[in-house]
N, C-alpha and C positions, 0 to 999 in steps of 0.2 A: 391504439386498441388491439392492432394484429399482433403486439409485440406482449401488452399483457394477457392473452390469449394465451399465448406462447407459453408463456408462463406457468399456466394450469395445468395445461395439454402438451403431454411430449407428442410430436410428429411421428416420431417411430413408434412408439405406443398406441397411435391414432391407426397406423398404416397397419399394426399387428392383428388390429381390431377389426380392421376392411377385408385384408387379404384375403381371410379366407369367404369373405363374402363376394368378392371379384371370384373368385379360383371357383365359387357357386355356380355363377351367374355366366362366367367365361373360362372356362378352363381350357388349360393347354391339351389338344391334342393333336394326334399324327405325328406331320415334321412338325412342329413348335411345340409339342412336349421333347420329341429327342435333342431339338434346340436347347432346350431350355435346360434339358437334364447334362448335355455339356457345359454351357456355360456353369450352371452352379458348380460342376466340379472344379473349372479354373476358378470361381470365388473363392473357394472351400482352400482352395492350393495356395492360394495368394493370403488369404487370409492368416493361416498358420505360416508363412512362409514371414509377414507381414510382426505377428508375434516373434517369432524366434530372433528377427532382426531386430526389433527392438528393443528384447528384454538383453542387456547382458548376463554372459555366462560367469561373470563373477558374482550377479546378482543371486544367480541359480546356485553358484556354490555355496553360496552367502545362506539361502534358502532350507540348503540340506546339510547346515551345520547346527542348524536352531532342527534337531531332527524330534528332539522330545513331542516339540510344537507340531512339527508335521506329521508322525504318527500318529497324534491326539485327532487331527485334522483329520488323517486318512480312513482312523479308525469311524470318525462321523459321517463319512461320505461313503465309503467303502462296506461299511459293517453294519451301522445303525440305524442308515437309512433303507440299506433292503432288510433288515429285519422286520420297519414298519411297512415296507414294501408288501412281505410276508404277511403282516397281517392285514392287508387292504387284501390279499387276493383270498384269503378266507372269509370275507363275509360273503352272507348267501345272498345265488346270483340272480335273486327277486330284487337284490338293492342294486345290484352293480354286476354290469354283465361281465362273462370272463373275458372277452375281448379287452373292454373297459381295465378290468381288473391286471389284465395280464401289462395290459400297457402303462397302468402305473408301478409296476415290479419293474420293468424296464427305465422308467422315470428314476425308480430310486436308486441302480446301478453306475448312471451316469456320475463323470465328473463334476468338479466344481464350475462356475464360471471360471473368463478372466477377466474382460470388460466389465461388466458392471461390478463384480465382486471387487477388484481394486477403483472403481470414482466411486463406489459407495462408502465403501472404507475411506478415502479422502475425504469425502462432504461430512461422515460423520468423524471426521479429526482422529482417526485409529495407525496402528503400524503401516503405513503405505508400502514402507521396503516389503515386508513381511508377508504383503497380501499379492503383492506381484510375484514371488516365489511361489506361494503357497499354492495359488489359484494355477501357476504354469506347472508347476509339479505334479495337481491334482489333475490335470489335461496330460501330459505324457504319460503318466501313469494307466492312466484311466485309459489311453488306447489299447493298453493290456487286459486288464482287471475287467474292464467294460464287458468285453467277447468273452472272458473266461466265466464272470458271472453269469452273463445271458447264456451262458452252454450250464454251466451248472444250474439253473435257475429256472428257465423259461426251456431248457429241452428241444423238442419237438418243434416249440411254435417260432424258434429261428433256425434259419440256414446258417451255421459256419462250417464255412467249406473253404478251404486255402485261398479263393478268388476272394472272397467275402473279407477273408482276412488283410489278404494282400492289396485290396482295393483300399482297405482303414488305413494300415500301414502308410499307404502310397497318399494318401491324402492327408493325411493330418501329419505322422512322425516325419518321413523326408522332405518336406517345406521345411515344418519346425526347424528340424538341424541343419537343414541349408539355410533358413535364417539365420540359426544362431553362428556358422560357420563364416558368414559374411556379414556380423553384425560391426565389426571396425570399418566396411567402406559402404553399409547404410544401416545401422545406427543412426548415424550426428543428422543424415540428412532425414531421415523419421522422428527426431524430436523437433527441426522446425518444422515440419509438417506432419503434427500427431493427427489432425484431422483425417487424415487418407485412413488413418486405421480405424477410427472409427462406423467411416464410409463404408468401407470394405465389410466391418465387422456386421453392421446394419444390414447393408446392404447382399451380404451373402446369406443372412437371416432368412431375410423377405422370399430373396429368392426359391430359398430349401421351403420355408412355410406354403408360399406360392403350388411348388413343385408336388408336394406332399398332398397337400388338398386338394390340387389339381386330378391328382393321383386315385385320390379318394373319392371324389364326386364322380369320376368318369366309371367307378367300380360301385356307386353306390351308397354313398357313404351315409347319406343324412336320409336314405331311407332303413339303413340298418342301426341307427341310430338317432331316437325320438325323441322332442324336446324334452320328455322328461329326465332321460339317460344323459342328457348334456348338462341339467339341473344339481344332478346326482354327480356327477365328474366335478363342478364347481363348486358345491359344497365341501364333495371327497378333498381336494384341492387346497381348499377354504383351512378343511381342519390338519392334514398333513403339513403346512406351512406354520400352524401355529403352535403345534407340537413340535417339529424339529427345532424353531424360533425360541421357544420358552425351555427346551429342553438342552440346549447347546449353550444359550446364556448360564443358567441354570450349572451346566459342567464348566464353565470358566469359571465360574466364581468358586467352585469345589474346589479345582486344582489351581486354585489364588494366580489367576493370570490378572496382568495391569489391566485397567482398562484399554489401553490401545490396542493390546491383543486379543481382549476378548471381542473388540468388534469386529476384527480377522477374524477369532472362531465361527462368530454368531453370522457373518456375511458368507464368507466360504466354505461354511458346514453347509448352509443353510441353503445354496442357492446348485440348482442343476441346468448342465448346462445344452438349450436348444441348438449353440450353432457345432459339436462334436456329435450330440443327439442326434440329430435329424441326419446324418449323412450315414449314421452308425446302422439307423434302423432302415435307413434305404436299403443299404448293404444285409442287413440280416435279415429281416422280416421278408415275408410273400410281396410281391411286388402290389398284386391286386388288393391287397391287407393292409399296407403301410401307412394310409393316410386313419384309419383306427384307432390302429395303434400309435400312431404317435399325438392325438388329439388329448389323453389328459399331459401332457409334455409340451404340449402350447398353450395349454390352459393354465396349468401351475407354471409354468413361464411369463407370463401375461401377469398373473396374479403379483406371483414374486418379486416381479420390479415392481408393482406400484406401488406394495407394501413395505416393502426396502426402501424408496423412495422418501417413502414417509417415514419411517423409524430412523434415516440416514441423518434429514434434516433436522431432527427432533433432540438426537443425539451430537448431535453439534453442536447446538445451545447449551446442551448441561457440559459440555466438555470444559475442563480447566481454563486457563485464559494461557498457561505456558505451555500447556501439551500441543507439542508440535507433528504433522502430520506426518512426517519423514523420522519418523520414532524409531531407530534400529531393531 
């Protein structure tokens, strides 16, 4: 019975869905917030340090030799998504407050995944090689492009300021390449044991989500925001995932990509990602502010996997019977 439970119900999907109702109910504060806001940063360091090891750098070069494809990619994540960005923060703010508003322009800034963007591409039988590149390039990248949007874009309502910068830097990109620099003596021992990245990846999630709403309740969060504003965020959420969805399928097929690549497009156009997000907007955003703003970015993250989920498995079954997962 526990096991076909299981089944229905991802755990970490269950736990995404509690969190911030624990983080309500109990939040960190004092020492066990400044606890809590160290150890997330060693998850965050381990985590990317965790990726870079893994991925090989022949994979990455592999990556940015198919550069027509990654452009196309970049141009999705980077260009087309805060353009809808752009027009979420123009509707009037009787629908969606600008705090709301502003934090989904920050939503559409972010990178791609890389976790779920490459098993979802697996489950639904697409370029595996193609989506590990893809997904790891639109994550290096995006440590740049991210802070340069949000200073072009958002203004005012973020700090960057060389620490802000230097703390992204220091967390995300030097793990990365100290992973990838010691990926010959743990590589081999991270593919028999892929589960730690997982863990890791999970589990420095929760943490940041935890941390963030934590953050937010102790400042007030869910009285500055009413159940109907939460209603209006999951709708907003609802329809920006089925417009990037339909509009990125839509561009594969224009520019005749195979099926296997266009479920790379349609996965890592489509999907932003919470665990580069949440540390980015710690660093940038008002400290007392951060759990606001980053609430439609756990909402359309919530969303995205379950809905991906379901498109993954669906597209699996219509897949060829030879199309192999490891598609160059």
């Amino acid at each position: 019975m526990l096991s076909r439970l299981r089944g229905f119900v991802d755990p970490f999907l269950l736990l995404l869905i509690l969190l911030p109702v624990v983080a309500t109910l109990i939040p960190a504060r004092g020492v066990a917030a400044q606890a809590l806001d160290h150890i997330t940063v060693v998850a965050i360091c381990l985590l990317f340090f965790l990726h870079g090891a893994k991925l090989s750098p022949t994979e990455t070069r592999r990556g940015f030799s198919r550069w027509g494809f990654q452009l196309l990619l970049l141009g999705c994540t980077f260009l087309m998504f805060p353009l809808l960005g752009l027009a979420i923060v123009a509707l009037p703010s009787w629908v969606l407050s600008p705090v709301m508003a502003t934090g989904f322009l920050f939503l559409c800034i972010l990178p791609s995944t890389v976790q779920s963007s490459i098993a979802f591409t697996s489950i639904a039988r697409g370029n595996v090689a193609l989506a590990v590149s893809s997904a790891s390039i639109s994550n290096v990248l995006g440590v740049v492009l991210t802070p340069l949007l949000a200073a072009f874009l958002l203004g005012s309502t973020v700090e960057i300021t060389p620490e802000s910068l230097l703390g992204i830097f220091g967390q995300l990109v030097v793990p990365f390449v100290a992973g990838q620099v010691l990926h010959k003596r743990v590589g081999p021992w991270l593919k028999e044991h892929h589960r730690i990245v997982s863990v890791v990846d999970q589990g420095s999630v929760l943490l940041v989500v935890y941390a963030a709403f934590s953050i937010g309740v102790t400042q007030g969060l869910w009285q500055i925001v009413p159940p109907a504003q939460l209603l209006i965020v999951i709708a907003v959420s609802c329809v920006l995932l089925a417009i990037v969805l339909l509009l990125f399928i839509g561009l594969g097929n224009l520019v005749g990509l195979n099926r296997a690549d266009r479920i790379v497009l349609m996965f890592c156009g489509s999907k932003k990602s919470q665990v580069s997000g949440l540390p980015m907007a710690i660093l940038l955003f008002p400290s007392e502010q951060v759990g606001m703003y980053v609430l439609p970015l756990m909402i359309f993250h919530l969303i995205q996997l379950l809905v991906c989920a379901v498109i993954a498995r669906k597209s699996a079954l219509s897949a060829p019977d030879e199309e192999h997962v490891q598609v160059q």
